[in-house]
N, C-alpha and C positions, 0 to 999 in steps of 0.2 A: 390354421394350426400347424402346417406345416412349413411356415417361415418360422413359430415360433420353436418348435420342436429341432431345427436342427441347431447343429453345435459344428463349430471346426476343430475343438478339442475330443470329441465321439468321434469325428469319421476321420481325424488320423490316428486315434488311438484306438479305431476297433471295437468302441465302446456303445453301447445300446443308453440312447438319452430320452427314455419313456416314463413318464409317471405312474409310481405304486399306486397311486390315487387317482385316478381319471377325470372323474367325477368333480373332486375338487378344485383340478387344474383348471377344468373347464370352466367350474363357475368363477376362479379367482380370474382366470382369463378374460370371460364376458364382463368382468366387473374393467378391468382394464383397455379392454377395447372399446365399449360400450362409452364410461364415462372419459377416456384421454386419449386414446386412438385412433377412433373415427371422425370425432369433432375436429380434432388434429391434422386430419386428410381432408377431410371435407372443407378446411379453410383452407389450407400452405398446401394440398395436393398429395402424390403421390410420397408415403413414406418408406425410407431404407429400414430394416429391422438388420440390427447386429449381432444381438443376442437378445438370447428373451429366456424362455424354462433351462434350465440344466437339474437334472436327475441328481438327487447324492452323491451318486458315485462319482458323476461326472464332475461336478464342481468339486467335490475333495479332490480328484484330482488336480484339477486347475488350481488349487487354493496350495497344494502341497507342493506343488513347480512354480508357482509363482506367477500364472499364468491369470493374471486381473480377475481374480475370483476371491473375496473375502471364504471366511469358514462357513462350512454349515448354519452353525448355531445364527450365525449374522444373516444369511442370507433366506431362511425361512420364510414364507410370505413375503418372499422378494422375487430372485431369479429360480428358489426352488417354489415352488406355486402349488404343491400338492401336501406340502404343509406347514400348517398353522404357525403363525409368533405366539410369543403370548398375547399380542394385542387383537389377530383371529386372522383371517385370511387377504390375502394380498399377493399383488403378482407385478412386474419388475421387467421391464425391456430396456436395450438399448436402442436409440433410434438414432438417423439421420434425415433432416429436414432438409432435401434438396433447395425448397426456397431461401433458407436461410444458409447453406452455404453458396450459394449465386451471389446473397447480399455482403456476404463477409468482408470482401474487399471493397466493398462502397464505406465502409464502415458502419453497418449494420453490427450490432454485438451479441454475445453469448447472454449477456447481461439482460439485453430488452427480449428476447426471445422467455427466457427466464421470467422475467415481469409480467409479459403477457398472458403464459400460460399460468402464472400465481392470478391474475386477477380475473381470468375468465373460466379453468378447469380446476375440479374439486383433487386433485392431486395431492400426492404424499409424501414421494421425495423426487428433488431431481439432485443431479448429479452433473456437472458438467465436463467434458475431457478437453485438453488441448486440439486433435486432432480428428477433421473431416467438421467440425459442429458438431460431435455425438454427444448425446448426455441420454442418461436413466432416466426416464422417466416410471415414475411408481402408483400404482392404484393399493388403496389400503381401506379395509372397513372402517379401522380407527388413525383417519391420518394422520402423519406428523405435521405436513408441510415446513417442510424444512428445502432449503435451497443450499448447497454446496457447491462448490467449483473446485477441481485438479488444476487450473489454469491458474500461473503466477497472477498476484497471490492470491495463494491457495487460502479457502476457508468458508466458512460461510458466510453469504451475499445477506440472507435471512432466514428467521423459524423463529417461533413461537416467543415472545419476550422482546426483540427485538422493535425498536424506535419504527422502524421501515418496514413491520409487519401489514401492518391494517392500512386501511385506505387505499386510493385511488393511485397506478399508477400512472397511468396511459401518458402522461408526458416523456418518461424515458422510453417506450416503444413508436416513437413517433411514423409514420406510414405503414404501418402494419394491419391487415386485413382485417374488418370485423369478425367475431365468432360465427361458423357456418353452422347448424343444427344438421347433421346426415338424416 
């Protein structure tokens, strides 16, 4: 909890990044490490967290400087984790997968990293960034599954509707480790 708990926007703003809700962080936590976090480690190894919970207060602030923080309202059972969407609880990290940034320059992609965790973890949303391999990773009670990328071009890879939802991908992840159970 305490990779998830801190913030670089609290400790140079002075700012306290603790949840009103405890209780709920936690469970929306254990639902997030439980079902995408630890299967995650226990395949590809040891993972970077970059962000994970931000408090209200915290993330308005980040949201209101511009500081890669959507609003409150958006980010509810996401990066804030002690409360509810309307669709119920959920919880939102940023990661970095040192295996797959090792493979980047082999040309490994952001794309089959993507594929793989759509075909083997119950996930919600991911996210992908240009920079280090980071992307969101999200646990949700009612998920979206929806895949987006910040990477030219930008937009959604897939989610719900989409031709290249369903079925099998494991040809565009080609050498990628099978799923570990921790």
């Amino acid at each position: 909890m305490r990779d998830f708990l801190y913030s670089e926007i609290a400790a140079i703003e002075g700012m306290v990044n603790l949840p009103d809700d405890p209780e709920l962080a936690i469970e929306a936590g254990k639902g997030l490490c439980q079902n995408l976090l630890e299967p995650l480690q226990a395949t590809f190894g040891r993972l970077a967290i970059r962000s994970a919970y931000r408090s209200p207060e915290v993330n308005a602030f980040g949201c209101k400087h511009r500081l890669s923080c959507a609003s409150n309202e958006k980010n509810r059972a996401r990066h804030i984790w002690d409360q509810r969407s309307r669709g119920g609880t959920g919880a939102l990290t940023t990661v970095v997968v040192p295996w797959l940034v090792d493979r980047l320059d082999q040309g490994v992609t952001w794309e089959a990293m993507a594929w793989w965790i759509h075909d083997h973890l119950p996930y919600s949303e991911l996210q992908f960034f240009p920079k280090l391999g980071a992307f969101n990773i999200g646990w949700h009670e009612s998920p979206r599954r929806t895949i987006y990328s910040f990477i030219p071009p930008r937009g959604f890879l897939t989610k719900p509707g989409f031709a290249n939802h369903e079925g099998d991908h494991r040809v565009l992840y080609p050498g990628f480790p099978e799923l570990v159970s921790p």
